[in-house]
N, C-alpha and C positions, 0 to 999 in steps of 0.2 A: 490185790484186793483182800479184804478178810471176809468173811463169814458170817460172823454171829451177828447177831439181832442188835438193834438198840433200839430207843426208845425213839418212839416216831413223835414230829411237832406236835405239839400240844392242840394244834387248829387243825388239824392234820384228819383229810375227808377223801372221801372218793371223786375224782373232778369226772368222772364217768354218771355217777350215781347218785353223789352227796352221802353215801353211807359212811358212818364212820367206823366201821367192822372190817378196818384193814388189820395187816398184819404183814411186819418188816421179814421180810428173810434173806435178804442178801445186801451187803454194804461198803463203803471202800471212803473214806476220810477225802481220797483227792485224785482225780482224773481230768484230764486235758479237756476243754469245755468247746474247742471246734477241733475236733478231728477231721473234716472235710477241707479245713483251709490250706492252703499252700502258699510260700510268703518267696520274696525274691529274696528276700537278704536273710540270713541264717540268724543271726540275734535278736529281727523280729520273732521265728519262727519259735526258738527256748523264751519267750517273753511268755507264751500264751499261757494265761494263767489256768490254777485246777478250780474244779468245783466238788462240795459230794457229792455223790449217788448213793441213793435207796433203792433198794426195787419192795413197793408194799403193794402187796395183792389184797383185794378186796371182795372179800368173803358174800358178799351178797349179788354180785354183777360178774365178777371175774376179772373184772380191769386190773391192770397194772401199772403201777406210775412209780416217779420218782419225787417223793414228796418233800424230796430239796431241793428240787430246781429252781434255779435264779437266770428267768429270762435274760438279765441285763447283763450275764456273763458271757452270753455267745451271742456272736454278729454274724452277719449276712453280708454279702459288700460284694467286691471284686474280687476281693482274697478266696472267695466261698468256688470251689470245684468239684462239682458230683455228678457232670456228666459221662453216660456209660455208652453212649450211641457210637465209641470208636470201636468196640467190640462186634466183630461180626455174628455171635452168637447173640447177644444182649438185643443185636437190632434186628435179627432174628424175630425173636420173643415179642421185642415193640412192634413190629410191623403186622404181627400177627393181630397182637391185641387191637392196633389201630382198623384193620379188616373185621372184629369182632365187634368193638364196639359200633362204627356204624352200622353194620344188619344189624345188631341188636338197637340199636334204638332209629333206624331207619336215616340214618345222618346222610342226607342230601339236600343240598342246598339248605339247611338251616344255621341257627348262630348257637357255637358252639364254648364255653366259659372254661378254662383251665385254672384252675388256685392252686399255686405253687409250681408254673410249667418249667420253671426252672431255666434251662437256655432256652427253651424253645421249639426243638426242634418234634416233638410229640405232638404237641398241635399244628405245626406246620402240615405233617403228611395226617392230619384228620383234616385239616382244612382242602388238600392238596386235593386227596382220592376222594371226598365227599360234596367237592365244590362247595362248603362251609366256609362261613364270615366268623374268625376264632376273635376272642378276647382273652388273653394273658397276662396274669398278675405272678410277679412274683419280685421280690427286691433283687435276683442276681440276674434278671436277664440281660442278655448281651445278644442285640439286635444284629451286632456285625459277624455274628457268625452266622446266620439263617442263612442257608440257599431254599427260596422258593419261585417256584412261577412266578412271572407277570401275571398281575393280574387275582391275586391269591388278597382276600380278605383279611387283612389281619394285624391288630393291635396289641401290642403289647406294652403293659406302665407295670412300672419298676414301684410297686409297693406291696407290702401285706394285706392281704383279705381279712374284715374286721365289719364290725357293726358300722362303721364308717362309710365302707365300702357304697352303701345304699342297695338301689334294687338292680339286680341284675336283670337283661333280657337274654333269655340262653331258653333253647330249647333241649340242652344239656350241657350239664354240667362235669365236670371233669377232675379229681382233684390225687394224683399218686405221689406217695411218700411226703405228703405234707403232716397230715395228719400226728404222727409221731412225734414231731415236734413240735407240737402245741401239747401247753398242760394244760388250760381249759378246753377241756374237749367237750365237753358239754355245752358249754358258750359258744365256741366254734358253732358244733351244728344248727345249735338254735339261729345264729346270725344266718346260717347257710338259709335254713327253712323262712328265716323274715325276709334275705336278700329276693325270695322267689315267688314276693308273693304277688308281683304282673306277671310270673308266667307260672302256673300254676300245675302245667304237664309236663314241666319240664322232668327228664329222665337224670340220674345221680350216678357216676361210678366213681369208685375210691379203692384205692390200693394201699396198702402198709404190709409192713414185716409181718411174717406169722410168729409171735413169742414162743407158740408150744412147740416150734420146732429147736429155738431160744434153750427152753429148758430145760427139753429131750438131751438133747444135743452138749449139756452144759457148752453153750457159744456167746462164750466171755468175748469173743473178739466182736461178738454183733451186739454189746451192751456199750453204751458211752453218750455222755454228756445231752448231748442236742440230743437222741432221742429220750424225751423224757415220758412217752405214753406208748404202752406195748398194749396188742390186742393178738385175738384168736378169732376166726370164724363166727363164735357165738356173742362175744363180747362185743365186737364192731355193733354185730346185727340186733343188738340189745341197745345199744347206743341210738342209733337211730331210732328206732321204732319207740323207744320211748321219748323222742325229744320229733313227732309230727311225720315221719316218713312208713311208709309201707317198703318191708326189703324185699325184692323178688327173685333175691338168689346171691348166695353167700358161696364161697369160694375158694380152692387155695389152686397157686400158678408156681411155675417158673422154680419145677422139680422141686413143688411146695413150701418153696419158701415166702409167698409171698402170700397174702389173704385180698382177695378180691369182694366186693360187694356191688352190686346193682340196686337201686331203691327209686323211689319216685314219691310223692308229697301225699301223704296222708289227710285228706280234708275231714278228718272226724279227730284230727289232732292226734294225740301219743294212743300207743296200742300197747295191749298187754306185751312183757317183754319177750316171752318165750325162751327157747332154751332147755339142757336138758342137766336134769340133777348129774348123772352120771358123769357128762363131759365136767360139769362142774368139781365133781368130788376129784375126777381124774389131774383136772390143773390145779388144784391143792396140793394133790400128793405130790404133784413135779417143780410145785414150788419149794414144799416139804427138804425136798433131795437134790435141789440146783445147786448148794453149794458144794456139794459130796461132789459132785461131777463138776463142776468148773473147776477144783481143787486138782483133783485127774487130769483133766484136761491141760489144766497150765504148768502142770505136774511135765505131762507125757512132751508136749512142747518144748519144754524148756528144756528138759532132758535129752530129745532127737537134738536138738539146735547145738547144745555146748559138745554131745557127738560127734557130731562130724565137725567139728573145731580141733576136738581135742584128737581128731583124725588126719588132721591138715587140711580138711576139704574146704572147699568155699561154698558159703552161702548164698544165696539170691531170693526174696521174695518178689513177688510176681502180682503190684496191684497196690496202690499207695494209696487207697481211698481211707476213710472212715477204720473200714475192720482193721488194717492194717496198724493203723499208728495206736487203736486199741490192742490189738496185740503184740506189739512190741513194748509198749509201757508196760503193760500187764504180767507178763512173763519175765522180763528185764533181759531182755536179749539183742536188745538196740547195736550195743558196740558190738555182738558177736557177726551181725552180721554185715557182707561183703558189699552188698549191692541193693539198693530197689527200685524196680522199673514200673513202669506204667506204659501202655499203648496213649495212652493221652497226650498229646501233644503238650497243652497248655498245665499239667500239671510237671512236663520234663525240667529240668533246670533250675524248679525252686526245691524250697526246702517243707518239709514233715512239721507238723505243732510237733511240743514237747521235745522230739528228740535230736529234729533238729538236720535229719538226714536229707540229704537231696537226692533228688527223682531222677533216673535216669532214664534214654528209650530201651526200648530190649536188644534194640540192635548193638548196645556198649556188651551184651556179654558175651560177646566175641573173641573181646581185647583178652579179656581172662575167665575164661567158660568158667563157670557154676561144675560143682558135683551133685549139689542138694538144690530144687527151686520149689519152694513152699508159697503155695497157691493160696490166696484169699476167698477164693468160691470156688468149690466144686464144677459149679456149672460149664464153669470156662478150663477146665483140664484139656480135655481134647483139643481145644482151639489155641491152646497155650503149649503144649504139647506140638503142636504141629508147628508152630512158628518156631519152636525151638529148633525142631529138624532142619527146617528150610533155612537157618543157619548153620548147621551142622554140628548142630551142640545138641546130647543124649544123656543131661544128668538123669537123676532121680528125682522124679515130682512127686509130690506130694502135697496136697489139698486139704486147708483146716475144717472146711464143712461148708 
C-alpha cells in the first residue's frame, strides 16, 4: 500500500451525506477485489483481478468510503465463503446476540427479514428459539447446508436487497455485515425505510465493522476491496436518523470490534443528526495518523514473518478469510509462509484470490508442526490455542488484532 493522498474523483461526494468535504488519506493503486472467494482450481484463484482503494473521510458526517469502488469488479456466487459459525467462540457471540435480539424486540411468533443472511444459518436459530416465519435474501445462500426443525418457517431467495425488492412484511428487520459493502449507503437505507412502509413498527438491527478500531489499530489486514463503506458508532447512527428512522441504541460487540445499532421508523421523517464535535474531531485526527501506523504495522509483520524464516522456523496462519489474503498481499509475505488453515470445512482444499495458496484443515499441522502460528483475530487465540494442544503442537501464537 502507499500513503499519500491523491486527488480524489472529480464527482467524488459523500454516499453517507452527499457532502462534498471529503478528504483522501490513505491509498494503494491495486488490491485483490474478493478476498472472501475460494476457487477450486488454482489459476482461477491468480486470475482474480485488483481494483483501487481510497479511504476519503468526510469531514461533515464522519463516514468513510472508498471513492473508487467499481461494484462490477466483485461478485457474489458460490465462490463467495464468509461463514464463521464453525467457530465455537464466534457461535458463541451469535447465539448470544440471537437470545438479545428477540427480548429485545420481543420476537415470538412474528415474521422476521434478514438482508444479506448470508448462508443462513443466523436466521435459522432466530426463527428456531422464537417460533418466527424468517425471509432471507442474500445471493450466496446455500439452502443445503441448513439443519432446522420440521416445521421452522423459512424462506430464502438468492438475490440482493434493492428498490426492487418492493414491500417487505417483517416485523423485524435484520441486516449484519452487509451494509459495508454497499457504496450507496444512503440509497440502501432509504429503499430499507420505503421497503417498510406496510409495516411501519417494524424494529431495525444492523451490525458492521467498527473503523475507529480500523484506525487505532492501523489494521490494514481489515481494509480490502468489497468493503468499500466503514462506519463508527456515531456515523451508522447519523446515517439513519437522517434518512427516516429513530435509533434507540448504538453499540460496539465482539471485544469491540464490531458497531451494533437498534432503530425503528421515524414517522416525522429524517431527525436532527446528532453526534458529538469531539468524537468527530477525534476520528480526523486517527485518520490524520492511519497511515504512520499501518506503515508500523506491515513494518512489524513483515519483519516477525521473514524472522522466523530466516530462523528455519515454519510458519502457519490460522484463518483464510478476508483479513487473511489482505495480509498476505499487503506485507508480501505469501511465499514465506508454510501453511494456511481454516476450521471451515468448505473453504479446505481450494485455493486464496491473488496468491493463490490453498487451505488446509488444522489438523495437516501435524505432518510438520508450525513454530510461529499468526492468528487473524484476536478473539479466537484461546480457542485456537487450545486446539492446537489437543494436537499436541505448542508453537508460538501470535494474533494480528
Amino acid at each position: 500500500m502507499r500513503a499519500a493522498e491523491s486527488p480524489l474523483p472529480v464527482d467524488a461526494s459523500c454516499r453517507a451525506c452527499g457532502s462534498a468535504d471529503l478528504r483522501s488519506f490513505f491509498s494503494s493503486p491495486a488490491i485483490p477485489v474478493n478476498n472472501a472467494r475460494v476457487f477450486e482450481e488454482r489459476a482461477d484463484a491468480l486470475r482474480v483481478p485488483n481494483g483501487a482503494l481510497e479511504l476519503a473521510f468526510c469531514r461533515a458526517c464522519g463516514f468513510i468510503q472508498n471513492p473508487r469502488f467499481d461494484p462490477a469488479l466483485v461478485r457474489y456466487d458460490d465462490s463467495y465463503e464468509e461463514q464463521q459459525s464453525f467457530s465455537p467462540t464466534f457461535t458463541a457471540f451469535a447465539d448470544g446476540l440471537v437470545d438479545d435480539i428477540i427480548e429485545r424486540f420481543g420476537l415470538q411468533g412474528k415474521r422476521v427479514v434478514e438482508i444479506g443472511c448470508g448462508k443462513g444459518d443466523f436466521l435459522v436459530a432466530i426463527c428456531e428459539r422464537g417460533g418466527n416465519a424468517g425471509l432471507g435474501l442474500d445471493p450466496t445462500i446455500a439452502p443445503d447446508r441448513l439443519r432446522q426443525r420440521t416445521g421452522t418457517q423459512l424462506t430464502l431467495r438468492r438475490e440482493f436487497f434493492g428498490e426492487e425488492t418492493g414491500l417487505l412484511d417483517a416485523d423485524a428487520v435484520i441486516c449484519r455485515h452487509t451494509l459495508e459493502h454497499i457504496a450507496d449507503v444512503r440509497g440502501f437505507v432509504r429503499a430499507l425505510r420505503a421497503s417498510l412502509a406496510g409495516s411501519p413498527h417494524a424494529r431495525i438491527f444492523f451490525e458492521v465493522p467498527d473503523v475507529g478500531r480500523v484506525l487505532r489499530e492501523g489494521a490494514f489486514w481489515d481494509v480490502y476491496y468489497e468493503h468499500c463503506s466503514y462506519f463508527t458508532t456515531d456515523s451508522l447512527a447519523r446515517l439513519f436518523r437522517e434518512n427516516g428512522f429513530t435509533v434507540d441504541d448504538a453499540w460496539l460487540a465482539f471485544g469491540d470490534q464490531y458497531v451494533m445499532l437498534e432503530a425503528r421508523i421515524n414517522p416525522d421523517g429524517a431527525a436532527p443528526a446528532g453526534g458529538s464535535e469531539a468524537d468527530a474531531e477525534a476520528l480526523a485526527a486517527l485518520t490524520a495518523s492511519y497511515a504512520e501506523r499501518v506503515s508500523a504495522e506491515m513494518g512489524r509483520w513483515s519483519n516477525t514473518i521473514r524472522a522466523a524464516k530466516d530462523a528455519g522456523e515454519r510458519v502457519a496462519v490460522w484463518g483464510s478469510g478476508s483479513k487473511c489474503v489482505a495480509f498476505l498481499s499487503e506485507t508480501g509475505t505469501a511465499e514465506l509462509v508454510d501453511a494456511v488453515v481454516d476450521i471451515n470445512p468448505h473453504r479446505q482444499g481450494r485455493f486464496l484470490p491473488s496468491t493463490g495458496i490453498q487451505v488446509r484443515a488444522p489438523e495437516s499441522l501435524t505432518a510438520a508442526p508450525p513454530d510461529l502460528v499468526v492468528v487473524m483475530n484476536e478473539a479466537y487465540v484461546s480457542e485456537i490455542t487450545a486446539q492446537l494442544a489437543s494436537m499436541g503442537l505448542k508453537p508460538q501464537v501470535e494474533a494480528v488484532g
